[in-house]
VOGU-3710 file (C-alpha; in Angstrom, 3 decimals, decimal comma):
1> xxxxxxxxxx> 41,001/-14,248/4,040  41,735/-10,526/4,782  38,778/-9,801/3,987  36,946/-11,985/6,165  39,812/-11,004/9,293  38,870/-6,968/8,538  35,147/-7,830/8,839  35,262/-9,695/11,631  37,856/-7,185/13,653  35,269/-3,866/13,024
11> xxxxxxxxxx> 32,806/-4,412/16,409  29,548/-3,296/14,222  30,414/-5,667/11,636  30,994/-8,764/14,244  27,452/-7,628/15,470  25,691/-7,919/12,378  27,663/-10,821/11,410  26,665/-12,571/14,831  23,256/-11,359/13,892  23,294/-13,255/10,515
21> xxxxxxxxxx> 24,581/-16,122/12,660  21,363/-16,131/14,930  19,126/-15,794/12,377  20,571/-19,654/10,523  20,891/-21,078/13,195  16,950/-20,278/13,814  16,303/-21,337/10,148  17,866/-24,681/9,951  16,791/-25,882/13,438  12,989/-24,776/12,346
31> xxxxxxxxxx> 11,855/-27,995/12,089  13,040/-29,124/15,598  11,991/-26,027/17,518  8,724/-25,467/15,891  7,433/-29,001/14,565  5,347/-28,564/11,559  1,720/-29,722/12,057  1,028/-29,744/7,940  3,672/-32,037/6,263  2,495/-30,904/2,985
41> xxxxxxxxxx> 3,210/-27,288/3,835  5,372/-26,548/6,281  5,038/-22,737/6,419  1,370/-22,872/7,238  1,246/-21,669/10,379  -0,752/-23,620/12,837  -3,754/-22,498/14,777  -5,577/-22,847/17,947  -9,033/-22,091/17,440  -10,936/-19,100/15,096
51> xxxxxxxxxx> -11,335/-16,596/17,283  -10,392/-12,976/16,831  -8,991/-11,689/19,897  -5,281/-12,773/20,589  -4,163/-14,743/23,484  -1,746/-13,592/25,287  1,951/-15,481/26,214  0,982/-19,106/27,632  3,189/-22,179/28,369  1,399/-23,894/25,264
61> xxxxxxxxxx> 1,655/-20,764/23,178  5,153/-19,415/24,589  4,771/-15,670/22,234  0,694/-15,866/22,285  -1,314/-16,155/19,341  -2,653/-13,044/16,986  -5,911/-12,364/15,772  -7,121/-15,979/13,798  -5,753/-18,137/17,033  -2,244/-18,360/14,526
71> xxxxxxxxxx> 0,574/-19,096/16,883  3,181/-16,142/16,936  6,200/-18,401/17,925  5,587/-20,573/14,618  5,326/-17,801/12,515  8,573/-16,043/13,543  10,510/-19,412/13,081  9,414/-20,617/10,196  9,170/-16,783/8,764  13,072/-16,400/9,292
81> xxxxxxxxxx> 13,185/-19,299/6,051  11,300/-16,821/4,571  13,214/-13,777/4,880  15,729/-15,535/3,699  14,198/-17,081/0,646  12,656/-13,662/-0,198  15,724/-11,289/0,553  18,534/-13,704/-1,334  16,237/-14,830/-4,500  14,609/-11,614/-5,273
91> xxxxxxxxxx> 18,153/-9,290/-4,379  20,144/-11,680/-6,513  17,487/-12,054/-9,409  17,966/-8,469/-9,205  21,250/-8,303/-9,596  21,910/-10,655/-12,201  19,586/-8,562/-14,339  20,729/-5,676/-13,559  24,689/-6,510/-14,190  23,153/-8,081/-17,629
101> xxxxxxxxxx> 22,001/-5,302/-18,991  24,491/-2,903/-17,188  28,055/-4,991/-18,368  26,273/-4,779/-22,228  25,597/-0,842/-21,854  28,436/-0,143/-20,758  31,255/-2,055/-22,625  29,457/-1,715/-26,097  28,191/1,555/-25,475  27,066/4,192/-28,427
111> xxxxxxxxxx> 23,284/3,006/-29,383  23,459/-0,082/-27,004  23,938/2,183/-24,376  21,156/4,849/-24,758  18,365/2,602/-25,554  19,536/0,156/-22,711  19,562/3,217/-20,320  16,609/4,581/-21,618  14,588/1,760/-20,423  16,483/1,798/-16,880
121> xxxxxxxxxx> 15,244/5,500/-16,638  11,426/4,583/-17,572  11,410/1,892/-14,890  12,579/4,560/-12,282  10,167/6,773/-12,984  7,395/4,083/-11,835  7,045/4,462/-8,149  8,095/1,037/-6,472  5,974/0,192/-4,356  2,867/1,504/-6,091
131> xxxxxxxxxx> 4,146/-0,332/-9,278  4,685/-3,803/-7,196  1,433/-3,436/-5,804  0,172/-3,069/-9,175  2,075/-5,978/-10,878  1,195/-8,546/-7,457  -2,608/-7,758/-8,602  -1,843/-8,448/-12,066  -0,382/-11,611/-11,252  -2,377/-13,143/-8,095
141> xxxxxxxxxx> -1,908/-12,882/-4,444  1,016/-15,003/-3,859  4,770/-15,367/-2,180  6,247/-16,061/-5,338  4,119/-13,381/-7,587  5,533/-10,714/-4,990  8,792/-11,642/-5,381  8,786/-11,851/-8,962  7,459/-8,037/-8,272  9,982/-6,931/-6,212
151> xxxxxxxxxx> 12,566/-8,507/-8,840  10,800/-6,526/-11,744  11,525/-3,002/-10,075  14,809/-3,481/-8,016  17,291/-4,450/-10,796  17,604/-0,690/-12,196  20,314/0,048/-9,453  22,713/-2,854/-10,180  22,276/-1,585/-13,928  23,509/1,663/-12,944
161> xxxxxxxxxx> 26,351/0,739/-10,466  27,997/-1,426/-12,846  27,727/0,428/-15,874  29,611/3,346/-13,811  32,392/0,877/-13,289  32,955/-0,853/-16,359  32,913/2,586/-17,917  35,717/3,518/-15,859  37,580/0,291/-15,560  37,571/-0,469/-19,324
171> xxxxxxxxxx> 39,504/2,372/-20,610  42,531/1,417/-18,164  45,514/0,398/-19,510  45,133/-4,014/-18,369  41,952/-3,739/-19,987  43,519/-1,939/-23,011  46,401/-4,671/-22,931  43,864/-7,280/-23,048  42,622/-5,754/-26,537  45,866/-4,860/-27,648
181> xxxxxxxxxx> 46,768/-9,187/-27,915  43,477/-9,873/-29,217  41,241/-11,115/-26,608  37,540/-11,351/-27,744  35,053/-8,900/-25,900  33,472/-11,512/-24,463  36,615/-12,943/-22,730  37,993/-9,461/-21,550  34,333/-8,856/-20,168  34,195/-11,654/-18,198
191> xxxxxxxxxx> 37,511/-12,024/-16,838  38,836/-8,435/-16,790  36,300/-6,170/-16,197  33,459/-7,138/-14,819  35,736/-8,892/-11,496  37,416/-5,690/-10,810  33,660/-3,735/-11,002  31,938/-5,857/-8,835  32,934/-4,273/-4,973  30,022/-1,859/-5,061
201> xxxxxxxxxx> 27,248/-4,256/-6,101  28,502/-6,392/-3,087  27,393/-3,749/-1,192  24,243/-3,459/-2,948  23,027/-7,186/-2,156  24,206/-7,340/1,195  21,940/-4,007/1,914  19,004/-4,841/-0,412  18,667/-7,985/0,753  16,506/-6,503/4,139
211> xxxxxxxxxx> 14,800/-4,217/2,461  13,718/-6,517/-0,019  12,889/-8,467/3,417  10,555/-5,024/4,270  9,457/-4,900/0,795  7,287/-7,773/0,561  6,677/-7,621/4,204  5,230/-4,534/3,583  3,269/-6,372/0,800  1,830/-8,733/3,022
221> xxxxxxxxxx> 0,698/-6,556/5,462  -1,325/-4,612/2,553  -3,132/-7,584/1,635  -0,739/-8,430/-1,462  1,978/-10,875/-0,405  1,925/-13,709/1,366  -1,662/-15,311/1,891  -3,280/-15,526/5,561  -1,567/-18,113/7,517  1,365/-18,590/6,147
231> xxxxxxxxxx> 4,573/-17,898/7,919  5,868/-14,595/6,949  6,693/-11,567/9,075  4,330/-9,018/7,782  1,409/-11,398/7,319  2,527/-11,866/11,244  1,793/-8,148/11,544  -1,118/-7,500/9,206  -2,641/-10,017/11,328  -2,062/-7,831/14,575
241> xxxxxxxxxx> -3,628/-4,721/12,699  -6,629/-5,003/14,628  -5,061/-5,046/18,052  -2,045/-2,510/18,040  -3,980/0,448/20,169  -4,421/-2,197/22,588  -7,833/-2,683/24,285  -9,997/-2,350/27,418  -8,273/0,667/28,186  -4,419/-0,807/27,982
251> xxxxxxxxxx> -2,841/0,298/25,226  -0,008/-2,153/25,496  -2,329/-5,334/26,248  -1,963/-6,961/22,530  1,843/-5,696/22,200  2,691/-9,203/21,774  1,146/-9,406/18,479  3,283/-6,483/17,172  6,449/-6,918/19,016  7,232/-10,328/18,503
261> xxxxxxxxxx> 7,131/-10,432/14,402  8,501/-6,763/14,630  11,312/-6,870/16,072  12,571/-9,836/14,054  12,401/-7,663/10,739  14,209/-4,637/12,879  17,376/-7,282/13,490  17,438/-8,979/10,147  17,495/-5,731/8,415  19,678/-4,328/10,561
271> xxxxxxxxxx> 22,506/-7,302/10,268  22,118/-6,950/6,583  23,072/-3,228/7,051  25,715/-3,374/9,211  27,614/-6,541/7,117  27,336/-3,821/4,260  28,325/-1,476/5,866  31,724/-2,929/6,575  31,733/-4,504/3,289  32,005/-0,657/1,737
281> xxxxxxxxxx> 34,647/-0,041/4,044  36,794/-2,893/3,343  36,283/-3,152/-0,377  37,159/0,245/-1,167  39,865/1,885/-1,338  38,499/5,057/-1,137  37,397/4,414/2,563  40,077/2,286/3,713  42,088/5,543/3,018  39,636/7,481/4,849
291> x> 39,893/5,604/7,935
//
């Protein structure tokens, strides 16, 4: 609960929290503010016509429609599910793997550790982006197949974090205490350390969970993510490629196509940012005596 008081009190952390807030409430009235025209599959985005150049705002189409006749107003509706979906399975897939493999390289350390930490090291010397691309091709063009990318080259960081932590939190002396009346590894793992070494990865997820939202959003617009049609914020934009220098001499006549699945992405991120944000200032103790 004082937790929850100090985030809400901090102005920038109401805002992002207020943010999140929008952003459900969008989600879960989808349904009811954008009917879906394909009961089988919701998230296909539906279309009026197959013609390239976009319509502008209309009272049938109330954000226009991009390149494809693909309404814009669908796609950012039903595309907040999928920020979600994306952002909170692939950042916590992440993180579970990551505090895996960190919690045993840490607390059994000696050969466990290097080898474990060895392969953390090869994976960050792969590029990520280039090396998602790479593994999305290797898989298939999908939602799902970029995700499980994005979850193949993010979990390195969680490794790291927690490792740091354990390291330092298992040499003090309730930890030591713990061993001294002969709990089991396992046991003083699970309910000592890894507890009291879990603050900063907090912090990780609530951040990585927009850019994982850019990540395959940036995937999609390459071609790699989501397929065409389907209702995803950088599919939204790849579909506006075409028609961002305008046309006819107006350089702002499409900026419907870019600004309306845009700016979505600019205030998820950003809500994710500012809740972790405040979420490093509360949980440690190191800031809140900086403040």
């Amino acid at each position: 609960m004082w937790v929850l008081k100090q985030l809400l009190t901090r102005p920038l952390s109401a805002v992002g929290f207020l943010l999140l807030f929008a952003f459900v409430v969008v989600a879960v009235i989808a349904p009811w503010i954008a009917p879906a025209q394909y009961a089988n599959n919701p998230y296909r985005i539906p279309r009026d016509g197959y013609w390239a150049e976009p319509k502008p705002p209309s009272a049938e189409h109330i954000l226009g429609t991009s390149e494809g006749q693909y309404d814009i107003f669908y796609g950012v509706v039903w595309g907040t599910r999928t920020a979600f979906r994306v952002g909170i399975i692939v950042t916590l897939s992440a993180c579970l793997i990551g505090m895996t493999i960190g919690s045993i390289a840490a607390y059994y350390g000696g050969i466990v550790d290097e080898i474990l930490m060895r392969i953390v090291d090869i994976f960050y010397t792969l590029p990520f982006l280039v090396a998602a691309m790479v593994l999305t091709v290797v898989l298939g063009r999908s939602l799902g197949n970029s995700m499980i990318a994005l979850t193949s080259f993010t979990w390195m960081g969680y490794a790291r974090v927690l490792r740091s932590e354990i390291l330092r939190i298992k040499e003090l002396d309730y930890s030591q205490a713990a061993r001294s009346i002969g709990a089991g590894n396992f046991r003083i793992l699970l309910r000592h350390i890894i507890p009291n070494a879990l603050y900063p990865v907090f912090v990780m997820v609530s951040m990585n969970i927009g850019s994982m939202v850019i990540a395959v959003s940036t995937l999609s617009f390459l071609g790699l993510g989501a397929e065409v049609g389907y209702a995803d914020w950088g599919q939204m934009i790849s579909l506006a490629r075409n028609w961002m220098l305008g046309g006819g001499g107006d350089a702002t006549k499409y900026w419907f196509t870019v600004v309306c699945p845009g700016l979505p992405i600019i205030l998820f991120v950003l809500a994710w940012n500012l809740v972790g944000d405040a979420l490093r200032d509360v949980l440690d103790p190191r800031m809140r005596g900086s403040r």
